[in-house]
Kinemage of the C-alpha trace (Angstrom):
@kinemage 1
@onewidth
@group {chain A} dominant
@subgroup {mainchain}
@vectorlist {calphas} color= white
{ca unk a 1} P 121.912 46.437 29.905
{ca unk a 2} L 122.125 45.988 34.080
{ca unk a 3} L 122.023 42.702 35.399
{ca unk a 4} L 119.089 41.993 37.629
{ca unk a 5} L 117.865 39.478 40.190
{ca unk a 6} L 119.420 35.931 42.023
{ca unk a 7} L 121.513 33.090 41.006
{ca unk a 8} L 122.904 29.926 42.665
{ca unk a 9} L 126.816 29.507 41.082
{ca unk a 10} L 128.561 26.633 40.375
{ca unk a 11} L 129.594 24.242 43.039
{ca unk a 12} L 133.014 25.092 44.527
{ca unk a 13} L 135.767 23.235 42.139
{ca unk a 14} L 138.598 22.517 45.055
{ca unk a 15} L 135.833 21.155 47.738
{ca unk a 16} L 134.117 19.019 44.395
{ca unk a 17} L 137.616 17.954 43.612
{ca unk a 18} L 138.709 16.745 46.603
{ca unk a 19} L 135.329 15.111 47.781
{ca unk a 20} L 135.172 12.461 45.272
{ca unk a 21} L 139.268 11.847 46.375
{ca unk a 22} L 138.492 11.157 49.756
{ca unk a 23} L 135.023 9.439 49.004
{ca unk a 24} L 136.917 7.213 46.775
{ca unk a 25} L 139.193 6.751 48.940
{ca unk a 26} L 136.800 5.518 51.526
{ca unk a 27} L 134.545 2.044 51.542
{ca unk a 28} L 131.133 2.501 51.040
{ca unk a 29} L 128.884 5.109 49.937
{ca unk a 30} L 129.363 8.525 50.083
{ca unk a 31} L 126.205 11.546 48.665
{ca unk a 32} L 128.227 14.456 47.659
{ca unk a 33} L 125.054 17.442 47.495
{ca unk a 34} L 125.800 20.211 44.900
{ca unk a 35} L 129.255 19.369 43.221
{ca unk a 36} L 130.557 20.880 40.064
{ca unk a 37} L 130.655 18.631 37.322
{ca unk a 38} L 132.667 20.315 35.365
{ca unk a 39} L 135.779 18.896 32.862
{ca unk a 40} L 138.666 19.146 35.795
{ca unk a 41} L 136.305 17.161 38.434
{ca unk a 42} L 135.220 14.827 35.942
{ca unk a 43} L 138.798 13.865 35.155
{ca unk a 44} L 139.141 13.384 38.775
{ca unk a 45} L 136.316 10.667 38.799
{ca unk a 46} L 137.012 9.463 35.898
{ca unk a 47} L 140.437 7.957 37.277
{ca unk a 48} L 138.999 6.198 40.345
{ca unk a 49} L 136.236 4.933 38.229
{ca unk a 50} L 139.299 2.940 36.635
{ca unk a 51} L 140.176 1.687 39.635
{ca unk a 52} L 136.703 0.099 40.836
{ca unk a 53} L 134.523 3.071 42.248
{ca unk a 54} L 131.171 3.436 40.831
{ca unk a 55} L 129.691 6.717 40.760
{ca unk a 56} L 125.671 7.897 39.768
{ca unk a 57} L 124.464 11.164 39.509
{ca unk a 58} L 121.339 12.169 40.921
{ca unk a 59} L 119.410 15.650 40.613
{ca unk a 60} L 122.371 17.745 42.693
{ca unk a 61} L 123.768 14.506 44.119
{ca unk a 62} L 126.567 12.516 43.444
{ca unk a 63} L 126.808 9.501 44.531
{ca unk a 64} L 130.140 7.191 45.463
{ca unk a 65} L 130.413 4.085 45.634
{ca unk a 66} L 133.505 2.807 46.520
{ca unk a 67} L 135.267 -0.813 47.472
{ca unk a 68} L 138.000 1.049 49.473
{ca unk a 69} L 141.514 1.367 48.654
{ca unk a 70} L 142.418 -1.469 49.917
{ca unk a 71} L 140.382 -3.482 47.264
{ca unk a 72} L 140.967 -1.022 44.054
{ca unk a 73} L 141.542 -3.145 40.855
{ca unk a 74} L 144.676 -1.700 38.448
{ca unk a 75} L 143.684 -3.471 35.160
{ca unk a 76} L 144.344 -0.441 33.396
{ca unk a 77} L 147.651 1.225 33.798
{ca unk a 78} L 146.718 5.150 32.081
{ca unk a 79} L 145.551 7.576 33.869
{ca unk a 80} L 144.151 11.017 32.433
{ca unk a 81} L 144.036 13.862 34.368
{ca unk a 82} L 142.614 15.931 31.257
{ca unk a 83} L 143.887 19.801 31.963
{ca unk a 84} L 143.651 19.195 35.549
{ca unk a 85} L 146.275 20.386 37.398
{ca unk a 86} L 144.685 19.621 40.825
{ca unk a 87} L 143.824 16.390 39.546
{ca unk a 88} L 147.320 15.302 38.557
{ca unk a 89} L 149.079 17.465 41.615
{ca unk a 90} L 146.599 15.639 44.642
{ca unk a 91} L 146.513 12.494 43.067
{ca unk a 92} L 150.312 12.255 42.746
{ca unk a 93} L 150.219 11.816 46.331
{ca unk a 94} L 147.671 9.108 46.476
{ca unk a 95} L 149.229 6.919 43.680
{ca unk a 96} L 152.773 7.061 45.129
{ca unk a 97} L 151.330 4.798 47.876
{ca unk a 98} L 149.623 2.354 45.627
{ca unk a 99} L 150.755 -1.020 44.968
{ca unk a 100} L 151.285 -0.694 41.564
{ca unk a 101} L 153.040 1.130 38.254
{ca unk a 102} L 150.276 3.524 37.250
{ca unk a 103} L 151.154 6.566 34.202
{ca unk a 104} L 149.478 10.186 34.523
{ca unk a 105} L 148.580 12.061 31.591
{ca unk a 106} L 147.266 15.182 30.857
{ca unk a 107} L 145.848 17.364 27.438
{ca unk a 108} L 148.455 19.771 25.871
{ca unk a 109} L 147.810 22.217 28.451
{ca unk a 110} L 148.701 20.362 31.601
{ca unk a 111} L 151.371 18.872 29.792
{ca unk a 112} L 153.379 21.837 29.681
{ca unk a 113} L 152.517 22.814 33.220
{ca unk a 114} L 155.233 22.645 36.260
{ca unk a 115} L 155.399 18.827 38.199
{ca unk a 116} L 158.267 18.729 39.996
{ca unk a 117} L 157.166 21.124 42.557
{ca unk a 118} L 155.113 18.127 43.860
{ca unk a 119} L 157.391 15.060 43.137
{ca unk a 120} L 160.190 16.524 44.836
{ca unk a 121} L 158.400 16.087 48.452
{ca unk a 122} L 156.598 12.974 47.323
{ca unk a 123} L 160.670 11.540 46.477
{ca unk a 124} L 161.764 12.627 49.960
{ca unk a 125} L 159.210 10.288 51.113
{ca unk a 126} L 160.284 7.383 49.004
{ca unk a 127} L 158.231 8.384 45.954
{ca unk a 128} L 159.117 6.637 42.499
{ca unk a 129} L 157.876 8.999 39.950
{ca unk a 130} L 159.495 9.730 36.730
{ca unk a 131} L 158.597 12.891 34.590
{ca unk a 132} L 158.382 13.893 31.195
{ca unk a 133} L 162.327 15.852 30.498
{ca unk a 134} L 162.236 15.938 34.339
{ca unk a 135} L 159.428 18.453 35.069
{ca unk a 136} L 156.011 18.160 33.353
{ca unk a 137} L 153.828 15.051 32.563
{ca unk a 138} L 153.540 12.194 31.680
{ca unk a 139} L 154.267 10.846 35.095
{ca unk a 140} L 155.312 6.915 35.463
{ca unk a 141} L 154.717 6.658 39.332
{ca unk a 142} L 155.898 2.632 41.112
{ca unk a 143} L 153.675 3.276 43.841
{ca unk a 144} L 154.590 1.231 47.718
{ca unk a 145} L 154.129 2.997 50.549
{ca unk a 146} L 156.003 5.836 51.817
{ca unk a 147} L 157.565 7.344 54.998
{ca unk a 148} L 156.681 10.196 56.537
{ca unk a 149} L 158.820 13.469 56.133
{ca unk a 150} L 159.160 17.333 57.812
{ca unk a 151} L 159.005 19.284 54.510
{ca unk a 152} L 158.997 23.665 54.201
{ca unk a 153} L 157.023 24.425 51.433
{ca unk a 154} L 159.187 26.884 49.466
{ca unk a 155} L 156.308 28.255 47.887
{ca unk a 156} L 152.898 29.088 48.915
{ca unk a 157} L 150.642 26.118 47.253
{ca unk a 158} L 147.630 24.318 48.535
{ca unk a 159} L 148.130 21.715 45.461
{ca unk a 160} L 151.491 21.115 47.074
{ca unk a 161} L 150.139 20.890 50.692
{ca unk a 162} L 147.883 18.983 50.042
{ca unk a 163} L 149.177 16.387 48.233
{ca unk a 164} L 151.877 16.184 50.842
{ca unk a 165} L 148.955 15.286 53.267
{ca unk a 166} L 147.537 12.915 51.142
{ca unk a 167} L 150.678 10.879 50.819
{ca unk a 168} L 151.134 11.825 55.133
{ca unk a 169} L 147.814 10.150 55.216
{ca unk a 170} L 148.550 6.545 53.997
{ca unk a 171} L 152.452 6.806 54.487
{ca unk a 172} L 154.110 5.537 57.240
{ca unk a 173} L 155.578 7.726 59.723
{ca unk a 174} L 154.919 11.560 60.791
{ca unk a 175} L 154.750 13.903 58.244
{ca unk a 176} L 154.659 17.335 58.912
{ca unk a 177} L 154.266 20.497 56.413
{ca unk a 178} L 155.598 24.156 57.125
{ca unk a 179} L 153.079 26.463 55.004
{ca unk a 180} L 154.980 30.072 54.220
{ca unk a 181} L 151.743 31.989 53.812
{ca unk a 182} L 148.278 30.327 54.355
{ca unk a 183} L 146.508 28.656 51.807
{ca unk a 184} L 142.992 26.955 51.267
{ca unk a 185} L 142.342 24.464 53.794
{ca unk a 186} L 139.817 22.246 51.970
{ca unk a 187} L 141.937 19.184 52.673
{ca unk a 188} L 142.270 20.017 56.317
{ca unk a 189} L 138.324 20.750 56.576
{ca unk a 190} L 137.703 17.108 54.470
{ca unk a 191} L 140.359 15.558 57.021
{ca unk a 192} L 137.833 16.228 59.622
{ca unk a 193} L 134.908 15.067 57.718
{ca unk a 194} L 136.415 11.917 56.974
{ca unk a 195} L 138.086 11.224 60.251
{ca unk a 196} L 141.600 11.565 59.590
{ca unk a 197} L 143.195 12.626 62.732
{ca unk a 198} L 145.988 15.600 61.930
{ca unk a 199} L 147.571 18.693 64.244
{ca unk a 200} L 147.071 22.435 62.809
{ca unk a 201} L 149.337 25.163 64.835
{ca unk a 202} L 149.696 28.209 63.339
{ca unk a 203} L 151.289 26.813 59.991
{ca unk a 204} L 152.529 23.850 60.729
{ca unk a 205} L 150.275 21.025 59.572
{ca unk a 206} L 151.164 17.231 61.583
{ca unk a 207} L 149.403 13.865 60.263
{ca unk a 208} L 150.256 10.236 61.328
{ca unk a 209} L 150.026 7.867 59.061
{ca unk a 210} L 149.072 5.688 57.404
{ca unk a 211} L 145.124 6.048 58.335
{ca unk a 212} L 142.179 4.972 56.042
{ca unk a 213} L 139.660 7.471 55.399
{ca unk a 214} L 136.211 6.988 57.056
{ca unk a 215} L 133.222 8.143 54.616
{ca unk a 216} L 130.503 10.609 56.715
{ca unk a 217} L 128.164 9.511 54.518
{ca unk a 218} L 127.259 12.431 53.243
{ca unk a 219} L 129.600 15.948 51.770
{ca unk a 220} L 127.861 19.768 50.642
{ca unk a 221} L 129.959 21.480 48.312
{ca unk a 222} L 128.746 25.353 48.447
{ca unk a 223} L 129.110 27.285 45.631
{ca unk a 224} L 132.552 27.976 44.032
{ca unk a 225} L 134.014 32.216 45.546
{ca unk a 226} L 135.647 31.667 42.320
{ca unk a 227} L 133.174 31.300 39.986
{ca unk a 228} L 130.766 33.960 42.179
{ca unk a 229} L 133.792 36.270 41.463
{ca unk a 230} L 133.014 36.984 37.616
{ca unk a 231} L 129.038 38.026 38.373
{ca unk a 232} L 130.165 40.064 41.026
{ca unk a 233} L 132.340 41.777 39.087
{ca unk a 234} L 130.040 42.533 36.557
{ca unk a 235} L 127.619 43.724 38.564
{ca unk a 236} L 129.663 46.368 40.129
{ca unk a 237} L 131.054 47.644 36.510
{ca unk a 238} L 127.375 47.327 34.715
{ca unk a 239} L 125.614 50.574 35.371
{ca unk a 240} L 122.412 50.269 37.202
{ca unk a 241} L 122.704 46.409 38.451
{ca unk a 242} L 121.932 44.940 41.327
{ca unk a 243} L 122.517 41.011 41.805
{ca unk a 244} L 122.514 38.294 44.559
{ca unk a 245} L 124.107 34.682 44.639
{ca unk a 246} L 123.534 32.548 47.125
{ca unk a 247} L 125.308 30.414 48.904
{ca unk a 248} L 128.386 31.062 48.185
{ca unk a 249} L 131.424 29.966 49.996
{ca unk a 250} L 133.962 32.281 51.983
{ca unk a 251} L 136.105 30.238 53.654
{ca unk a 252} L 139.080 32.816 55.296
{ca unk a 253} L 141.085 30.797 52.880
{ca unk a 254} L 139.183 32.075 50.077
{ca unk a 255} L 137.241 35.553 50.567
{ca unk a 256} L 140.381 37.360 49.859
{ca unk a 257} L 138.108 38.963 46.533
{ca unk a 258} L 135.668 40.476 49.183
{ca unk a 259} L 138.177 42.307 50.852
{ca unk a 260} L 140.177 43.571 47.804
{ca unk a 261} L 136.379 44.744 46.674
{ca unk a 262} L 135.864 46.583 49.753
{ca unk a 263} L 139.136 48.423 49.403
{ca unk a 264} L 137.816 49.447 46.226
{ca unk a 265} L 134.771 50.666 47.311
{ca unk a 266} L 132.949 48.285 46.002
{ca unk a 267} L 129.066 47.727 47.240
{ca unk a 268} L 129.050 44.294 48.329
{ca unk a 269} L 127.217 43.145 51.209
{ca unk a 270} L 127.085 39.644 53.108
{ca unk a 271} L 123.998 38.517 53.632
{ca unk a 272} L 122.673 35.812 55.812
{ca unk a 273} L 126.291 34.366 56.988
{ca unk a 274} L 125.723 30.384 58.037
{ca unk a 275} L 127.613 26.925 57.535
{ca unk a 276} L 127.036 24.678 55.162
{ca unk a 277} L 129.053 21.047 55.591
{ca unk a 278} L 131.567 22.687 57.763
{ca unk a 279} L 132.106 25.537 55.262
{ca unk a 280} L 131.450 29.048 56.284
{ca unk a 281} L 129.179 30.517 53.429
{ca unk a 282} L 126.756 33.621 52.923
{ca unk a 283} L 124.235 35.299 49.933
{ca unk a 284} L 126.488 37.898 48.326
{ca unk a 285} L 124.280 41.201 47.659
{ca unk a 286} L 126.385 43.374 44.955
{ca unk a 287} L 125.109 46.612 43.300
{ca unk a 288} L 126.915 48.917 40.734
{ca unk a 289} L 129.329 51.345 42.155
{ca unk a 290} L 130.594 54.291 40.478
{ca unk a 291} L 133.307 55.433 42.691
{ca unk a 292} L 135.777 52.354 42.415
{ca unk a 293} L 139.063 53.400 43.804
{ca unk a 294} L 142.209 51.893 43.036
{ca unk a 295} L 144.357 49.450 45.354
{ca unk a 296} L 147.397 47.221 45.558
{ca unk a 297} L 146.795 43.307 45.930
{ca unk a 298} L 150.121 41.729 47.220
{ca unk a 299} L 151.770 39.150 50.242
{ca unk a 300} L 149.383 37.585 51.859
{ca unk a 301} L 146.500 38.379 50.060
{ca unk a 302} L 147.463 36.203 46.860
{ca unk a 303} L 146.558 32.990 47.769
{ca unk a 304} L 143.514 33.868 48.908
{ca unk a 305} L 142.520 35.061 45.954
{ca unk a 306} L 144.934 33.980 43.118
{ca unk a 307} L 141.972 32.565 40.773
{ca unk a 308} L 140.436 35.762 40.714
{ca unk a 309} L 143.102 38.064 39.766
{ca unk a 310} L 142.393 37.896 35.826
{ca unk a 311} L 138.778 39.453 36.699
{ca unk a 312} L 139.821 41.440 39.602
{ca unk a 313} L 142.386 43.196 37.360
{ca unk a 314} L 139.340 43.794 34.480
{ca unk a 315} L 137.638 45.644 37.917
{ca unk a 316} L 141.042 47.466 38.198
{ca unk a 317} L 140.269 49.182 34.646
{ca unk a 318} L 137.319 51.329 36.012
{ca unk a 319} L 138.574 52.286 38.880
{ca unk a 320} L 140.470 55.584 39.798
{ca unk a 321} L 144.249 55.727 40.096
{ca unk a 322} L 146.670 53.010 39.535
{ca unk a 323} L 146.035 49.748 41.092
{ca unk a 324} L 149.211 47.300 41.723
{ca unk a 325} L 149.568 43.721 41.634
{ca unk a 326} L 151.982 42.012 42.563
{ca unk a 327} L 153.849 39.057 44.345
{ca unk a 328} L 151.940 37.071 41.763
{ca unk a 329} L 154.388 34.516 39.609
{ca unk a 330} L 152.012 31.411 40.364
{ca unk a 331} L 149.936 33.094 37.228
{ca unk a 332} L 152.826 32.188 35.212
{ca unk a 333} L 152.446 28.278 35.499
{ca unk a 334} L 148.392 28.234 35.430
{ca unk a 335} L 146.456 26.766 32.591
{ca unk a 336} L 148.267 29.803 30.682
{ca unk a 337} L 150.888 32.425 31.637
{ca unk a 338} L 147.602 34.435 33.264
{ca unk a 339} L 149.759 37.762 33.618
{ca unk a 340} L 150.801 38.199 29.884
{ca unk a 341} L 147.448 36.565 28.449
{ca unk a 342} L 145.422 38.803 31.151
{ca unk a 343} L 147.498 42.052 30.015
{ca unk a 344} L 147.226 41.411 26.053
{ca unk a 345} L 143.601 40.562 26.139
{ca unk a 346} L 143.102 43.851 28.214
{ca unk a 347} L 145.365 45.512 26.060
{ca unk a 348} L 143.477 44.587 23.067
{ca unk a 349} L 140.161 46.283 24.097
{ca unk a 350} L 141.947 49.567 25.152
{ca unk a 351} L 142.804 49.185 28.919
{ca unk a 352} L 146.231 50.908 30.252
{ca unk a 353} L 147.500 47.767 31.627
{ca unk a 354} L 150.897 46.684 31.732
{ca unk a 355} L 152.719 43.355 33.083
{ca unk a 356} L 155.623 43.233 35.541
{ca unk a 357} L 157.720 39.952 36.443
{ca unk a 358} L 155.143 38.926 39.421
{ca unk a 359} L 152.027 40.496 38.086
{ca unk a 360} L 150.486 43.772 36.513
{ca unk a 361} L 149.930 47.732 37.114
{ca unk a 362} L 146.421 48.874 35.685
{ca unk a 363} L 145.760 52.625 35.488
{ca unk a 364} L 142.227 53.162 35.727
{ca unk a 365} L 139.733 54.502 33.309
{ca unk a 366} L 136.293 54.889 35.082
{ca unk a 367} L 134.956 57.126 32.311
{ca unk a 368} L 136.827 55.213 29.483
{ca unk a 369} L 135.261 52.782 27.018
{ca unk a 370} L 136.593 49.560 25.389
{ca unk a 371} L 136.667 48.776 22.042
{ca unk a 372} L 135.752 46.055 19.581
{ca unk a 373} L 138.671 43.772 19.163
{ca unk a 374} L 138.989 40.048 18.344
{ca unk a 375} L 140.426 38.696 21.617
{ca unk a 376} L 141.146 34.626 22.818
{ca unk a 377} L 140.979 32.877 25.772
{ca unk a 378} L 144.061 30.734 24.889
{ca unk a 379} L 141.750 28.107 26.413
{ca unk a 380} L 142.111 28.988 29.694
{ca unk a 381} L 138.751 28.963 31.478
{ca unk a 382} L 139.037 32.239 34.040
{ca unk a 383} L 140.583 34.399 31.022
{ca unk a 384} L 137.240 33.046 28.842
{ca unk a 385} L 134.751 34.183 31.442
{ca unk a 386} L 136.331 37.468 32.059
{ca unk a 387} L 136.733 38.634 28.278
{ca unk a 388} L 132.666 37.664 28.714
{ca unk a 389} L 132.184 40.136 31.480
{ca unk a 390} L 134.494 42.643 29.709
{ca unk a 391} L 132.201 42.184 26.435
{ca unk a 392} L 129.113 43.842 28.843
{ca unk a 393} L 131.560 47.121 28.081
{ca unk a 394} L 130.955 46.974 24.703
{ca unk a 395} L 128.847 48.670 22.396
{ca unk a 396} L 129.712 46.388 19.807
{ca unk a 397} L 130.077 42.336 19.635
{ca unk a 398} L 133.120 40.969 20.833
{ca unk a 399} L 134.626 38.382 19.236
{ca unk a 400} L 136.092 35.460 21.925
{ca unk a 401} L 138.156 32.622 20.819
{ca unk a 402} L 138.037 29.603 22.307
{ca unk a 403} L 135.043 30.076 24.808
{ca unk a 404} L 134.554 26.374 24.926
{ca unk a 405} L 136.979 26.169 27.762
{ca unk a 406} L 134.404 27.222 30.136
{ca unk a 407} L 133.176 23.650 30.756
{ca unk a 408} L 136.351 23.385 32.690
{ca unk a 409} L 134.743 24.969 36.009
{ca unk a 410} L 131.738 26.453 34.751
{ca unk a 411} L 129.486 25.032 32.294
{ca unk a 412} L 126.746 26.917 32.974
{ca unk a 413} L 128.193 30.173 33.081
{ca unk a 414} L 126.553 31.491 30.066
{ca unk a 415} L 123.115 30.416 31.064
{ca unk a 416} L 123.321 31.873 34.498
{ca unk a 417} L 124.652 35.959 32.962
{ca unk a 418} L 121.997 35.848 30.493
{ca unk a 419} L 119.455 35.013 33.430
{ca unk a 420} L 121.099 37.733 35.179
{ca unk a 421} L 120.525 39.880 31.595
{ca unk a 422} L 117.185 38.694 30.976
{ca unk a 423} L 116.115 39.880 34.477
């Protein structure tokens, strides 16, 4: 069965995220057009709603109201940033400037997931924020302000940046961030919409602080690369389709997919190329393509495509020769290990995939077919929505554990493939 006709994806999950931060951060009201409303940006709201802002959806709207920071209320001490690691990671830098003892939370999940990465910078500032056994959450953050610091970011991490620019923003002092490799510049992009004045050269990112956040009034979230990335997919595996998605989002930061697809051989075309809210976005046009080749995806190109490596690497499995990924370890502390749970799940079905210490080798099997198996997401949301793709292999059903975990970034993921299906 091919998969036929248009869709409109998900709002993009970083932009969503970080929208309602900076909206909440500013007074007054703020429309944010087309967000996801998925768990992880809910648990981002949620929090601020504790602290005052009011928030009412309307059709594709969102819409913020907030008192300020200056005027938040802390009546309640618990914070819960659900399995949000963006949630806990960004906010981290907002709360350390707060005047008061606040605790982040998190499910099982982000429990178990790496802090310290982020409270490390945020204590060279002046930062009171105690962990959980020294690395993973709860978090007991003493917030006051903070002064600026010059901080190398050891590892490649837009979490990381940007909460460093968060805490830059309302800290005292210069701060200024050394960036390895490039990664998303969302934050730098809402900087500008919300008038906080910052220096970009190369990769060295300069903000004086502290400055309040000025609301535009209104935010567009285009849709989520991310999310695009699993129909795309599908539609270049599933003989005879032929798909479009519009308005998707790809940001330089971001589009890393496109090119890995184009290496591949892939027939995906760009379509209508505009901006939308200061985002660069197009229509993606993707048709089935027999002749994948293989490729390696390393350096520079995983940040710009890290979320999509679990799918990409399902792509990997029909195409000829051996394709290589590596310089990959960030899978490791994701909502799962995503290289082992990626490589068993694969396995499972009857791909020749294998993992490495930074990320996997696939040998390709363009005339190969999967079989049944009884496979789990291990509640990670990217690994459920590629074993769904995978299933369009199948002859027979495949049995998915845990599928629930799309709500995370896409709750409407199974509506939009069978669309795509029904078509």
């Amino acid at each position: 069965m091919s998969l036929k006709g248009s869709i409109k994806v998900a709002g993009d999950k970083s932009i969503t995220h970080r929208a309602i931060i900076f909206s909440s951060l500013s007074k007054g009201t703020t429309r944010i057009h087309e967000p996801l409303l998925g768990a992880d940006c809910i648990s981002t709201l949620e929090i601020f709603k504790q602290f005052g802002v009011k928030s009412e959806l309307s059709k594709d709207c969102l819409i913020i109201t907030s008192p300020g920071l200056e005027s938040f209320c802390y009546d309640q001490s618990i914070l819960d940033a659900g399995n949000s690691g963006t949630t806990a990671r960004l906010l981290m830098g907002v709360l350390s400037n707060l005047p008061a003892t606040l605790t982040l939370i998190g499910d099982e999940s982000l429990s178990k997931r790496p802090m310290k990465r982020v409270t490390l910078p945020l204590s060279q500032m002046g930062a009171n924020i105690t962990l959980e056994n020294d690395a993973t959450l709860p978090a007991t953050i003493t917030g006051h302000q903070l002064t600026g610091i010059s901080y190398e970011l050891p590892v490649a991490s837009a979490q990381v940046k940007s909460a460093i620019m968060l805490a830059g923003m309302l800290a005292q002092g210069v701060t200024t961030i050394h960036e390895p490799i490039p990664t998303r510049d969302h934050t730098e992009k809402m900087f500008e919409d919300f008038q906080i004045a910052y220096n970009k050269v190369n990769r060295m990112i300069t903000v004086q602080g502290p400055q309040m956040p000025i609301t535009p009034g209104e935010v567009f979230v285009p849709g989520d690369i991310s999310s695009a990335a699993f129909f795309v997919v599908a539609a270049l595996m599933v003989p005879g389709s032929d798909v479009m998605i519009e308005n998707v989002g790809i940001n330089e930061t971001r589009s890393g997919i496109i090119d890995v697809i184009r290496a591949m051989n892939g027939k995906i075309t760009l379509v209508n190329e505009r901006y939308f809210g200061g985002e660069p976005v197009a229509d993606l046009h993707i048709q089935y393509t027999k002749d994948l080749v293989a490729t390696t995806i390393e350096g520079d190109m995983i940040p710009r495509l890290i979320d999509e490596i679990p799918i990409l690497a399902l792509l990997a499995t029909r195409a000829k020769g051996i394709t290589v990924i590596k310089d990959a370890e960030e899978l490791k502390v994701k909502e799962t290990n995503r290289i082992d749970v990626t490589v068993n799940q694969l396995k499972a079905i009857g791909a020749e995939i294998k993992s490495t210490d930074d990320g996997m080798i696939i040998t390709g099997q363009p005339e190969g077919s999967f079989n049944q198996a009884s496979v789990s997401s291990h509640k990670d949301h990217r690994i459920a929505m590629m074993l769904c793709v995978a299933s369009l292999l199948i002859d027979e059903p495949l049995i998915i554990e845990d599928v629930e975990s799309m709500e995370i970034s896409y709750p409407d993921f199974l509506k939009h493939l069978n669309v795509l299906l029904g078509n």
